[in-house]
C-alpha positions as a Python dict, from the first residue, in 0.01 Angstrom:
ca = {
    (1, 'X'): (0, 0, 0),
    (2, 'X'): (68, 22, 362),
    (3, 'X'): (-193, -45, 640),
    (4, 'X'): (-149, 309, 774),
    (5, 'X'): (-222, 466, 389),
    (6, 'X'): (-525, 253, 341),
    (7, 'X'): (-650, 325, 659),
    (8, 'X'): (-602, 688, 584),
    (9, 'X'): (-786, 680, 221),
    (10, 'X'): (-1037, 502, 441),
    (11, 'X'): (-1085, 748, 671),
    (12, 'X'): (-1155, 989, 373),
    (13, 'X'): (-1356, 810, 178),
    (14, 'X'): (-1605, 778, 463),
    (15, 'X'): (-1486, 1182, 517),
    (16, 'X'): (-1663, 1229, 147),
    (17, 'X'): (-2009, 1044, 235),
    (18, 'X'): (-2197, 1268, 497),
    (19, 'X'): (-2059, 1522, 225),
    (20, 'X'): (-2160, 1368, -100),
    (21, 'X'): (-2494, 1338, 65),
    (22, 'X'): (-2500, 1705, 220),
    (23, 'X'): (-2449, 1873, -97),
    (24, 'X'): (-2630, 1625, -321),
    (25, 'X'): (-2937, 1715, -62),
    (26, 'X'): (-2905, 2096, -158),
    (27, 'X'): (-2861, 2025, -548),
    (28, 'X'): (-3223, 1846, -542),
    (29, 'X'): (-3371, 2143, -374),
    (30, 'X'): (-3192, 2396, -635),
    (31, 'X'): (-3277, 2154, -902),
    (32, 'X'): (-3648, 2129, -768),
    (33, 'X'): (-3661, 1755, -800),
    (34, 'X'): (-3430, 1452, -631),
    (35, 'X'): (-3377, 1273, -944),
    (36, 'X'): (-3231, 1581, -1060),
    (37, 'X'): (-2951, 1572, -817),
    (38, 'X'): (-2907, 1218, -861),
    (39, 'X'): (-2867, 1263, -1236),
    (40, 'X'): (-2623, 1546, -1236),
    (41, 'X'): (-2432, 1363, -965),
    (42, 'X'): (-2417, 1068, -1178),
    (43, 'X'): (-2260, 1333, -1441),
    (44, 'X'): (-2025, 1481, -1208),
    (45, 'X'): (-1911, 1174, -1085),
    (46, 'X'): (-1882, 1007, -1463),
    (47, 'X'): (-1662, 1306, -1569),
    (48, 'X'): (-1417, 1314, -1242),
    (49, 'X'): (-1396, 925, -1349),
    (50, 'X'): (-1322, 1004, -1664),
    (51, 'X'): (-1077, 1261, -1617),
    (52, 'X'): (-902, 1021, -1412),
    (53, 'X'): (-852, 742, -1613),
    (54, 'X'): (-665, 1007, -1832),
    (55, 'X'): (-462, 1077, -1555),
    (56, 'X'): (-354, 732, -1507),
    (57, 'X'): (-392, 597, -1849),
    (58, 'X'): (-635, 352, -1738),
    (59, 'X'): (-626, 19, -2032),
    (60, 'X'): (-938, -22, -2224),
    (61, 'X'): (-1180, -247, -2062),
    (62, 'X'): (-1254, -616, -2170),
    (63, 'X'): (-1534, -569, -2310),
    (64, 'X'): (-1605, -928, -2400),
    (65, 'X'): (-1579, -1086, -2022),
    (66, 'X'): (-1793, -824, -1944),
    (67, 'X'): (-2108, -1020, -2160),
    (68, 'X'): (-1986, -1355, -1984),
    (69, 'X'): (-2022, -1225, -1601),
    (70, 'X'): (-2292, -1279, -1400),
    (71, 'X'): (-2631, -1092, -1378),
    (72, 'X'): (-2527, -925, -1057),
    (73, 'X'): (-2255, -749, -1133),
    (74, 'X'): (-2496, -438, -1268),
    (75, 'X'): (-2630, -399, -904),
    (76, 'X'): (-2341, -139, -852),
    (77, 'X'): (-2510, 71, -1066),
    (78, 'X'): (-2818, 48, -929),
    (79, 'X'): (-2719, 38, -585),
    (80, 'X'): (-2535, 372, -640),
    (81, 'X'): (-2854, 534, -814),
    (82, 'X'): (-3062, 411, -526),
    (83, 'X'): (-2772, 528, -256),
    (84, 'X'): (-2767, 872, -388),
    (85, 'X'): (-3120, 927, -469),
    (86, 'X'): (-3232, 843, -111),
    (87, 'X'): (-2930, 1041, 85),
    (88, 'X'): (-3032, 1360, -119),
    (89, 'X'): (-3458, 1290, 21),
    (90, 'X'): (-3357, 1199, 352),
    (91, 'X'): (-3048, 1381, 486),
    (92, 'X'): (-3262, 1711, 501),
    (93, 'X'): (-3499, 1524, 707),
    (94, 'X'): (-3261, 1330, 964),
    (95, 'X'): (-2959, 1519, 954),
    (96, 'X'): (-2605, 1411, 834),
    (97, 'X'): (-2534, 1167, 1156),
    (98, 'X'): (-2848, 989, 1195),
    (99, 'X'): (-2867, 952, 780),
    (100, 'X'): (-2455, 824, 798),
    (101, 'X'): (-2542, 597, 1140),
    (102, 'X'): (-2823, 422, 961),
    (103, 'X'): (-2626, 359, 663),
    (104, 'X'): (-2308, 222, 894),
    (105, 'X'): (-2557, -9, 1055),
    (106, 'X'): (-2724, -130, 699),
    (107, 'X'): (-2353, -186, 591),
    (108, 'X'): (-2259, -363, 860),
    (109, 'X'): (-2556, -602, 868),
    (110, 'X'): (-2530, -674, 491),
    (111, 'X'): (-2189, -722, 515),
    (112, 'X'): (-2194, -1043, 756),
    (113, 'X'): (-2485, -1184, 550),
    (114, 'X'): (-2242, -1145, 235),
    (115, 'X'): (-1943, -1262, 445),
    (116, 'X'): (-2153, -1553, 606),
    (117, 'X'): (-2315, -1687, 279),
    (118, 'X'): (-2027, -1573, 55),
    (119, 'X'): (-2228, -1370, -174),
    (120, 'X'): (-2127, -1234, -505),
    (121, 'X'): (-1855, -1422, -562),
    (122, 'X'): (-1677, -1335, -226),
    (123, 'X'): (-1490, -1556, 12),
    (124, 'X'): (-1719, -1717, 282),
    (125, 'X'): (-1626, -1567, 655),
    (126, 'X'): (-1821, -1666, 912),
    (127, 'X'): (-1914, -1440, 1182),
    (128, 'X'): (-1753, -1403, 1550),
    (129, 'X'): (-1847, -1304, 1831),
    (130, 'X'): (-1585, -1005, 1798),
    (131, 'X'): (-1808, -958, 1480),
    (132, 'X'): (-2135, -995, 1617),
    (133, 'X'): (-2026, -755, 1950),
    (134, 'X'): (-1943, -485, 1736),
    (135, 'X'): (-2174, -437, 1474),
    (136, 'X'): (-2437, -464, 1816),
    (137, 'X'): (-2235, -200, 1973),
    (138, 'X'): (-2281, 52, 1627),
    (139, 'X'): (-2621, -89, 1629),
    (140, 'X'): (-2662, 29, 2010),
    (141, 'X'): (-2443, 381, 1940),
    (142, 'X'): (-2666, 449, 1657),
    (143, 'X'): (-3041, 365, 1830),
    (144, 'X'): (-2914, 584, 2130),
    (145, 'X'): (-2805, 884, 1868),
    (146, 'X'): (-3093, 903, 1699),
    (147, 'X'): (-3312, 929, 1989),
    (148, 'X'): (-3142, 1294, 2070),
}
């Protein structure tokens, strides 16, 4: 895959967030309850998988390394129920930016502690200034949006 195409699918993936949470924030006020949303999301998003595995003819899965990995590879799951459930409560209340901003910034700071300490299972990378400059500077972008 070429720099320019991942950048691209990059740019749309972070296109789908803001929406993901948008409309996910709508379905828990139809559905009268947030875990509501986050459960029929979950669906949704289990079918679309599905469907596309199909597509592709995706192998079965290894079922048996799957018991030998480690305890933290189920945090995806999690992390995505937690993700979800707390976009859909809180988007209404800080609009899409500030919600999207705050996330940036949490990914960003988690992201040189994982780097920096190598966690789960990645490569250790320590920080640079270049690093350390820019996540400030999203940091900075995002305190001075959300004052507005």
């Amino acid at each position: 895959m070429s720099l320019l195409i991942a950048i691209a699918l990059s740019l749309l993936a972070g296109f789908a967030v803001p929406l993901q949470a948008g409309s996910n924030a709508r379905l828990g006020v139809i559905l009268g309850h947030p875990f509501w949303a986050t459960v029929i999301s979950l669906l949704v998003s289990g079918l679309a998988i599905a469907l596309l595995m199909l597509i592709v003819k995706v192998p079965r899965p290894n079922l048996v390394a799957l018991s030998a990995g480690p305890w933290w590879i189920w945090l995806g799951g999690v992390a995505g129920v937690f993700y979800i459930t707390v976009a859909l409560m809180v988007v209404p209340r800080l609009g899409a930016l500030n919600f999207i901003m705050a996330v940036v910034v949490g990914q960003l700071m988690i992201s040189l502690l994982m780097d920096y300490f190598g966690l789960l299972g990645l490569p250790r990378h320590p920080p640079s200034l270049q690093k350390i400059l820019g996540v400030s500077v999203v940091l900075a972008g995002f305190i001075i949006a959300s004052r507005g």
